[in-house]
N, C-alpha and C positions, 0 to 999 in steps of 0.2 A: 530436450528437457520436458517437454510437454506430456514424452511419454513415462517417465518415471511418476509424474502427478496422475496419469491414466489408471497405472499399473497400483500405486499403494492412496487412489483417494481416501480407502476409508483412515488409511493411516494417519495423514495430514489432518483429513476431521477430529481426530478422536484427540490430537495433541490439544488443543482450545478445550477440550473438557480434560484431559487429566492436570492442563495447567490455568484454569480459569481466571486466575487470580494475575496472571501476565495477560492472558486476554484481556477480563473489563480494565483492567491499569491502559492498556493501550486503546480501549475505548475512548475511555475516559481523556485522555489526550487529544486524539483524534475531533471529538466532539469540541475541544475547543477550536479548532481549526474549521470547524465544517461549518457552510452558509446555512444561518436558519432554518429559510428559505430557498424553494429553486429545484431545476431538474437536473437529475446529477447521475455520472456514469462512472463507472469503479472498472478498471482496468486489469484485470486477472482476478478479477471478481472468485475464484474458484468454486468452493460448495455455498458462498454466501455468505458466511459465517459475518464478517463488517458489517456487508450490503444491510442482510435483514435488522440489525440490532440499530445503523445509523439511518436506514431510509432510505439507504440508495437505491434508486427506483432500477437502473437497467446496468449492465455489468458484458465481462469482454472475455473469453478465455478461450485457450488454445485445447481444455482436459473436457473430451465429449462426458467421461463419467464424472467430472467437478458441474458440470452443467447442470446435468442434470437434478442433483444435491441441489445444486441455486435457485433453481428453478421450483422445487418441491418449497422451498421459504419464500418464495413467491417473487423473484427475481427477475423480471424480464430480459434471461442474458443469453448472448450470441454466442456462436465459433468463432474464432477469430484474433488476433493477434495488435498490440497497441501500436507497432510500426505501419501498420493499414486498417484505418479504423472505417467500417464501412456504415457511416453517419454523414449527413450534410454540413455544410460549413455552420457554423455558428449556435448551433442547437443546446448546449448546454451549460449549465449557469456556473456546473463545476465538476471539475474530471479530480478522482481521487483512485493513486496507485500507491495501495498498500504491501509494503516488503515485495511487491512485484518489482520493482527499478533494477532489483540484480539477478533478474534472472533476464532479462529481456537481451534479445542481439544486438540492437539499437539504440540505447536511451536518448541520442539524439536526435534519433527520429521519431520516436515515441513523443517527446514534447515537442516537436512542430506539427506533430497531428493532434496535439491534446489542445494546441493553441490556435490549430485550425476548429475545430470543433465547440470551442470554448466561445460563448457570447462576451460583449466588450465588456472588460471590467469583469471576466467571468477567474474562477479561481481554482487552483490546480492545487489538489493538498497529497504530498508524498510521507510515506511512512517508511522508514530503513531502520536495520537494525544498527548503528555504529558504529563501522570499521574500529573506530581507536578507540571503545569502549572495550569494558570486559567480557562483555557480551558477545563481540563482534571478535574479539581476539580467538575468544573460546571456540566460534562453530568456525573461523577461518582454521584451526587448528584441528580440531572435530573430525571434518569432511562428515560430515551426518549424509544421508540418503540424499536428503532433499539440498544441503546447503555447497555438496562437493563442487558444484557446477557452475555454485552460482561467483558472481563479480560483485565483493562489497564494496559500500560508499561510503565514506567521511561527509561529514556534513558541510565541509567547506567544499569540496567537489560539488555535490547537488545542487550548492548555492551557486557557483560558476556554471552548469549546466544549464539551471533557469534563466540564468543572467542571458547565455548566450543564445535562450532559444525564445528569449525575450517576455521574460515576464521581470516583474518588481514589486514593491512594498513586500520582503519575504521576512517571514514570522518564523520562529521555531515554541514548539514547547517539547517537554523530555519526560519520562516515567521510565520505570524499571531500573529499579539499583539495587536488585540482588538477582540470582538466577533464579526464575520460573518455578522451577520444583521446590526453592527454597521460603517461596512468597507465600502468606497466612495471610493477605488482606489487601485489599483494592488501594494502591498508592493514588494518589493527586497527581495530575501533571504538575509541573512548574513550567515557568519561561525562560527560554534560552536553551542551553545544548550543553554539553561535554559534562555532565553527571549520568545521567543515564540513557541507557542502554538502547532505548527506543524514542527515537527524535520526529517527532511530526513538522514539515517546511513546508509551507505554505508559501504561493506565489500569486500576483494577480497579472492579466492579461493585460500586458501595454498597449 
């Protein structure tokens, strides 16, 4: 997988500017889920594009050429992959994997290292696109470059994931409820799930 994001990074970049308007909406969501405060690590972090706009100081990716892109926005991010996070126990206040969860081999191992790395009461905020939106039906059916590969998730699945790999108090908020190319303006998040297309779930460290 890693090397298809090696092979078209600047392609992946350039989709957040022809669709900006699905980008800051998913901002804009995300930001209600992210701790004020605190040191925080983004997990497939790729060219940055989140990291720089939310703060996230240091970042995790498998694409040497996404790295580097992160790194020019000033990213402090590694090689490396979320099933082996090469961090010490407890170091961070909050681990945030955006649309990364369905590309990864392991998502169950991915959050017992998000939750080993995570300080007490630390908070893990995931961003997917929807399996059983329309959004999610569309690139399931699509096979796009990037999405042929990937495993999508329902939001009640992520919420059993968390559950099992033991976090709680989990939050959702949702944005995008049209397609990307058809958006003229920065939506609002709202609270809760199953309207749109992009669901941010938040969990805290039991």
């Amino acid at each position: 997988m890693s090397d298809i994001f090696d092979k078209y990074y600047k392609k992946y970049d350039t989709w957040y500017e022809r669709n900006k308007f699905a980008y800051l909406s998913e901002i804009e969501a995300f930001k209600k889920a992210l701790p004020k405060n605190g040191k925080g690590l983004e997990i497939g972090v790729g060219t940055g594009r989140f990291a720089s706009i939310l703060g996230i100081e240091y970042g995790i990716d498998p694409s040497k050429n996404m790295l580097q892109i992160a790194r020019r926005r000033g990213i402090d991010a590694v090689l490396g992959v979320g099933e082996k996070l090469p961090f010490a126990n407890s170091v961070f206040d909050y681990v945030a994997i955006i649309i990364t969860l369905c590309f990864v081999k392991d998502p169950v191992k991915v959050l017992v290292e998000v939750k080993r790395v995570l300080k007490k009461r630390g908070t893990v905020i995931i961003g997917i696109i929807d399996k059983d939106s329309f959004l999610g039906r569309f690139y399931q059916g699509k096979k796009s470059l990037f999405y042929r590969q990937a495993h999508f998730f329902g939001v009640k699945e992520v919420t059993n994931l968390l559950k099992m790999s033991g976090f709680g108090r989990i939050s959702y908020y949702q944005t995008i409820y049209k397609f990307p190319d058809k958006m003229h303006s920065v939506e609002k998040p709202k609270k809760g799930f199953g309207k749109g297309a992009f669901v941010v779930i938040s969990g805290e460290k039991r």
